[in-house]
Each structure stands twice: as structure tokens, then as C-alpha cells.
C-alpha atoms as an extended CHARMM CRD file, in Angstrom:
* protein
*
       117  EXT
         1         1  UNK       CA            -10.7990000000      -14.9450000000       10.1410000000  PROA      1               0.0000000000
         2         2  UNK       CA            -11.3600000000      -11.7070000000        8.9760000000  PROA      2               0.0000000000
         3         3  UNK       CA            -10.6840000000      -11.0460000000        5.0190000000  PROA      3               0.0000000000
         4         4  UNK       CA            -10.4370000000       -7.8620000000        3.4010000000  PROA      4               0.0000000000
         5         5  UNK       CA             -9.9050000000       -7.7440000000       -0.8190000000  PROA      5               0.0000000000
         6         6  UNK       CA             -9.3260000000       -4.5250000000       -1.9600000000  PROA      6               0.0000000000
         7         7  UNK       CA             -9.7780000000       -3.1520000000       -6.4510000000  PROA      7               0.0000000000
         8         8  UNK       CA            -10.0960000000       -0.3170000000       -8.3180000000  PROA      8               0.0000000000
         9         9  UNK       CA             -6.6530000000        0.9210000000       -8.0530000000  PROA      9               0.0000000000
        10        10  UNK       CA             -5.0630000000        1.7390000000      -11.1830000000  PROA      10              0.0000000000
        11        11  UNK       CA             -3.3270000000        5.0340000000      -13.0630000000  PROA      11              0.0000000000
        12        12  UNK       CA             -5.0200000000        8.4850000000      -13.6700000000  PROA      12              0.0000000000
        13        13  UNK       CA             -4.4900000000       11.4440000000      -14.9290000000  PROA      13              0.0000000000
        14        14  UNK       CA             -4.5780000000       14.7180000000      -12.5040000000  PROA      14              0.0000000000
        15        15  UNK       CA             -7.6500000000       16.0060000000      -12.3930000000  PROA      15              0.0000000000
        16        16  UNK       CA             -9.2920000000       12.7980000000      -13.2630000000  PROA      16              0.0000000000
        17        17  UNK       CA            -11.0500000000       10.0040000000      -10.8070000000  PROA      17              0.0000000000
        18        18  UNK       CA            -11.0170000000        6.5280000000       -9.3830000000  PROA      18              0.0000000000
        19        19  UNK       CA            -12.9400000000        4.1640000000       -6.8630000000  PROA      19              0.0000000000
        20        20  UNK       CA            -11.5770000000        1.9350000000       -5.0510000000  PROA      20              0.0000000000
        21        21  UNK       CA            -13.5880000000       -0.5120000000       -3.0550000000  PROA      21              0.0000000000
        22        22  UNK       CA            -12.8130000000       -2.9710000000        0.1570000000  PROA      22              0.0000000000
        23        23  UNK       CA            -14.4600000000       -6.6540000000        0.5260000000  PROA      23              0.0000000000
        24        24  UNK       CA            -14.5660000000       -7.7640000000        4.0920000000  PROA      24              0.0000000000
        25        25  UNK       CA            -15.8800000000      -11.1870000000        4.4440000000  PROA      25              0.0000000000
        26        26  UNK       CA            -15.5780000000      -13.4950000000        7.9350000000  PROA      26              0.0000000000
        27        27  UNK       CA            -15.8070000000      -13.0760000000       11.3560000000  PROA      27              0.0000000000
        28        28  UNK       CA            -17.1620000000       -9.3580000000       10.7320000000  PROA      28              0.0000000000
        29        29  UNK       CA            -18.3670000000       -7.8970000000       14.0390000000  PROA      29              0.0000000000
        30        30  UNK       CA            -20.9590000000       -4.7730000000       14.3230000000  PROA      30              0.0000000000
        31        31  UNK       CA            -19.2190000000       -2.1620000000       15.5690000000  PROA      31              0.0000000000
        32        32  UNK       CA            -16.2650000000       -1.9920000000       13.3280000000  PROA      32              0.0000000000
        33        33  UNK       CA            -14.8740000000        0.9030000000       11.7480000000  PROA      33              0.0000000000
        34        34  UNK       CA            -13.3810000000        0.6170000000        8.2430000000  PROA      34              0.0000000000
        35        35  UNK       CA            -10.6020000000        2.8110000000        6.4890000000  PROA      35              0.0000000000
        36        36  UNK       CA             -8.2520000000        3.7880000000        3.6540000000  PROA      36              0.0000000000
        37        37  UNK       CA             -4.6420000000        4.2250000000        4.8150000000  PROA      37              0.0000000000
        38        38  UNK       CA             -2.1100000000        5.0040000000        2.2550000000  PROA      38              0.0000000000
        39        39  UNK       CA              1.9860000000        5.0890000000        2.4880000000  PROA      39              0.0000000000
        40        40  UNK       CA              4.6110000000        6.1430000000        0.0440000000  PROA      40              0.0000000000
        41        41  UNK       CA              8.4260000000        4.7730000000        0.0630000000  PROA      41              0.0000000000
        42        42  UNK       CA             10.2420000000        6.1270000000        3.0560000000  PROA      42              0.0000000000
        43        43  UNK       CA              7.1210000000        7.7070000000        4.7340000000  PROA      43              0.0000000000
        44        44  UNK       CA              4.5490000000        6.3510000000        7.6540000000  PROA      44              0.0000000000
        45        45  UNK       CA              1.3120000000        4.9950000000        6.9900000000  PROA      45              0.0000000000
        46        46  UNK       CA             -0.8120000000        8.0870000000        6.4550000000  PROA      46              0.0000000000
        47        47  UNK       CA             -4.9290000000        8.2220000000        7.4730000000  PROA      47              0.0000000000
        48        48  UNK       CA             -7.3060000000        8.9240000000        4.2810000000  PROA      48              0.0000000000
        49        49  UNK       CA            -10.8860000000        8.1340000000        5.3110000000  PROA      49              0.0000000000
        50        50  UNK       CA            -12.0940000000        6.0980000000        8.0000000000  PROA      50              0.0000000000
        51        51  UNK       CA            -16.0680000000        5.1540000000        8.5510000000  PROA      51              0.0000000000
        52        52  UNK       CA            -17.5370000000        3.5280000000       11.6510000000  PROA      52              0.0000000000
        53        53  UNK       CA            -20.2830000000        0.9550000000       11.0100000000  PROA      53              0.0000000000
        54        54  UNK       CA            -22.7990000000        3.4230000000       12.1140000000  PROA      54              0.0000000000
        55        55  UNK       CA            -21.5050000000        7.1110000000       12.2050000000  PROA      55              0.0000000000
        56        56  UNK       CA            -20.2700000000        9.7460000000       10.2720000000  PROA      56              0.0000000000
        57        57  UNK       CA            -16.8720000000        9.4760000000        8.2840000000  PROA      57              0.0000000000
        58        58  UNK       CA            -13.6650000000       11.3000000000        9.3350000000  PROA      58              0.0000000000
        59        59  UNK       CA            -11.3700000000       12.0570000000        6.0340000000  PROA      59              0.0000000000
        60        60  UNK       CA             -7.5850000000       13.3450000000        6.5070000000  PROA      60              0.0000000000
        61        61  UNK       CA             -6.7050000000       17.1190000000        5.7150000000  PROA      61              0.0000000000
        62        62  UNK       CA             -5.5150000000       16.5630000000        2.5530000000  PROA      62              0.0000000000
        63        63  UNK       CA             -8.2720000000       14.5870000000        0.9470000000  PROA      63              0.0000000000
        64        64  UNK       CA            -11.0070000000       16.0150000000        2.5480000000  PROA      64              0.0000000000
        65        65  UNK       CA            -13.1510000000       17.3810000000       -0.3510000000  PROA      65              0.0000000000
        66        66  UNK       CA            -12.3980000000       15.8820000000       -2.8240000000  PROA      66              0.0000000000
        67        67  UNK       CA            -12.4360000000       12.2190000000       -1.6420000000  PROA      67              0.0000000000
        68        68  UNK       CA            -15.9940000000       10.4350000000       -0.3280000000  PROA      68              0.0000000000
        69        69  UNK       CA            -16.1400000000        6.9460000000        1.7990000000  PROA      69              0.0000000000
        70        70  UNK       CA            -19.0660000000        4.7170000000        2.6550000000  PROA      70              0.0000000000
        71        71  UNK       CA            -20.0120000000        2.0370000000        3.4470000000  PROA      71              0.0000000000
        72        72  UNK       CA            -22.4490000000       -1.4850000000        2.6470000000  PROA      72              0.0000000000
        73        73  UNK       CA            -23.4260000000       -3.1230000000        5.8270000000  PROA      73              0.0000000000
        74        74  UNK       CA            -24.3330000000       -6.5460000000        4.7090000000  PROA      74              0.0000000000
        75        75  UNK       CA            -25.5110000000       -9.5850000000        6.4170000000  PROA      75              0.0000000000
        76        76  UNK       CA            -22.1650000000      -11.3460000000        6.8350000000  PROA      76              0.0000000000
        77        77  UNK       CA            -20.3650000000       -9.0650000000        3.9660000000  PROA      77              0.0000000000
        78        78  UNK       CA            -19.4010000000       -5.5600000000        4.8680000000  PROA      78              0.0000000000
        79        79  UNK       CA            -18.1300000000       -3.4330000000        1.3850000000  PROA      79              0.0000000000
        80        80  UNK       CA            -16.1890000000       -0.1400000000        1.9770000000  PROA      80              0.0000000000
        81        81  UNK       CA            -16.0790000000        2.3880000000       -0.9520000000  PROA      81              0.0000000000
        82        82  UNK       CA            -13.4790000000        5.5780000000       -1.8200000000  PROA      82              0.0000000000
        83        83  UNK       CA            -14.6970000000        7.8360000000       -4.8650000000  PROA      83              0.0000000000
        84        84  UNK       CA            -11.4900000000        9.9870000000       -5.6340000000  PROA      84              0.0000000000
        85        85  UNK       CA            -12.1060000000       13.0530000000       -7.4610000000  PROA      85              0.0000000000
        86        86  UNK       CA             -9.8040000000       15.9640000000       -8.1000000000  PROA      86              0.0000000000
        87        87  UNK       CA             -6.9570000000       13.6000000000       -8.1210000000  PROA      87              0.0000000000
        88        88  UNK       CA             -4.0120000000       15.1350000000       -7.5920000000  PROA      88              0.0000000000
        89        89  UNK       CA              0.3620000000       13.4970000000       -8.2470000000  PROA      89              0.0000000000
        90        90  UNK       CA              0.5180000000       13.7530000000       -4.4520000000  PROA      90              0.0000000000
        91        91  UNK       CA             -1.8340000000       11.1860000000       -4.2550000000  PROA      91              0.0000000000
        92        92  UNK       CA              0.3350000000        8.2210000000       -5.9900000000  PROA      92              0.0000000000
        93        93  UNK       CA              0.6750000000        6.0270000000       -2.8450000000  PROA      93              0.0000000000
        94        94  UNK       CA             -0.5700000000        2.1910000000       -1.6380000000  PROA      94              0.0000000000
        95        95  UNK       CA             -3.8760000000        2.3930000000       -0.4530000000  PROA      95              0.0000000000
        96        96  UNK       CA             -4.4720000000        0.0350000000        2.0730000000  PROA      96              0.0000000000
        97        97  UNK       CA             -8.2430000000       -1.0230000000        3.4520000000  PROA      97              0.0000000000
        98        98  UNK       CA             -7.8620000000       -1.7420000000        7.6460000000  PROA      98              0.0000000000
        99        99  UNK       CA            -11.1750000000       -3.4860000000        9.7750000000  PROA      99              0.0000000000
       100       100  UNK       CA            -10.9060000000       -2.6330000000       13.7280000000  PROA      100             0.0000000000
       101       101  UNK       CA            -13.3650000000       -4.7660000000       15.5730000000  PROA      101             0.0000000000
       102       102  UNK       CA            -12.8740000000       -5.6840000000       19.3220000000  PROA      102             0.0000000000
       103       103  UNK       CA            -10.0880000000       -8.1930000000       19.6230000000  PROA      103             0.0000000000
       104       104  UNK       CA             -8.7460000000       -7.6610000000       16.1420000000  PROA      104             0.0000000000
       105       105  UNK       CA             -6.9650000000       -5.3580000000       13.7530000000  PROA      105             0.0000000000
       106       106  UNK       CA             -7.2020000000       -6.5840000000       10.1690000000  PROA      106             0.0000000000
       107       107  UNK       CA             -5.0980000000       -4.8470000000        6.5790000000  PROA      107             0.0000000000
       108       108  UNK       CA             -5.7830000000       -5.7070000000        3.2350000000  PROA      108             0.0000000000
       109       109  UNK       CA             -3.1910000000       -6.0760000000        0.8450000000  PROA      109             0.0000000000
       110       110  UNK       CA             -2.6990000000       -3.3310000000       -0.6290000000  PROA      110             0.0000000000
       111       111  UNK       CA             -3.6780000000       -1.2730000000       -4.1170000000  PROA      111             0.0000000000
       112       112  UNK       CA             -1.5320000000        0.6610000000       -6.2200000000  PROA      112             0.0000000000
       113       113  UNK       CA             -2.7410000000        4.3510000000       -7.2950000000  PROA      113             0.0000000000
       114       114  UNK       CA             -0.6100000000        6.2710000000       -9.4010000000  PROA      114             0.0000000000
       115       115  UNK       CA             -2.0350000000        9.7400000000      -10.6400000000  PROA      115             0.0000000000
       116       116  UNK       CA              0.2890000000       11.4240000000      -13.2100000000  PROA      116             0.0000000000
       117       117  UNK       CA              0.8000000000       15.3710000000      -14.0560000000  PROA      117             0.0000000000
């Protein structure tokens, strides 16, 4: 079974920067593609970054620039990474790490980033 542990979430200042990082551990298949989803109260699960296990990265409108993803493709360990720079108050939100590998679909549990004015 598929595990993903997500850190690095935490309060900053605007302007300022934080790195978050994504443990997946079991059952990891080549082929995957990792991301960082985030959602606020009230609104839908929102793409930030998502990175194939070979490939280039795709980042959502509003981060793209600022925010960088990659990727550690381990033996039985694959470790996803999100550098946020430029951090902005519209970026307070959950951030959520998500594995997609044939015949599964796996979230972590969540991190809290709050990024004040």
C-alpha cells in the first residue's frame, strides 16, 4: 500500500519562502506522476505542480514562476519536492501530495501553509 508523508509546511511572511517535501514509500510503480494540490474552505481542490516520473513538470497559472517541483526517484522510495518563493497571502491553503500509478490514486494528508501580509 502506497504511503505518502508530506513536511515543511508552516507560516511565512509574503515575500518570503518554504519547501515542502512528499515521502512515498510502498508499492511505488515506475510510471507515476506526483503532485501538489492545494484547497481552501469552500473552494475545489486546485492543481499546483505535478511531475511525471520521467518528464517535464506542469505548474498551475498562478504559481508558475515562482514555485519549482522535482523529484528523487529512489529504489523503492520516491521523494517529491516544492520550493515556494515569492510567496504570496493567496497562497494560505492545504497542500496536499497525490501518487497516480496504474490501478491506484493515492493523497497524503495534508500540510498547512499560511503566508501572512
Amino acid at each position: 500500500q502506497v504511503q505518502l508523508v508530506e513536511s515543511g509546511g508552516g507560516l511565512a511572511q509574503a515575500g518570503g519562502f518554504l519547501r515542502l517535501s512528499c515521502a512515498a514509500s510502498g508499492g511505488i510503480l515506475g510510471g507515476n506522476v506526483m503532485g501538489w494540490y492545494r484547497q481552501t474552505p469552500g473552494k475545489q481542490r486546485e492543481l499546483v505542480a505535478k511531475i511525471p516520473y520521467m518528464g517535464a513538470p506542469t505548474y498551475g497559472t498562478s504559481v508558475r514562476g515562482r514555485f519549482t517541483i522535482s523529484r528523487d526517484n529512489g529504489n523503492s522510495r520516491n521523494t517529491m519536492y516544492l520550493q515556494m518563493n515569492s510567496l504570496m497571502p493567496e497562497d494560505t491553503a492545504v497542500y496536499y501530495c497525490r501518487l497516480v500509478q496504474d490501478m491506484g490514486d493515492y493523497w497524503g494528508q495534508g500540510t498547512q501553509v499560511t503566508v501572512s501580509s
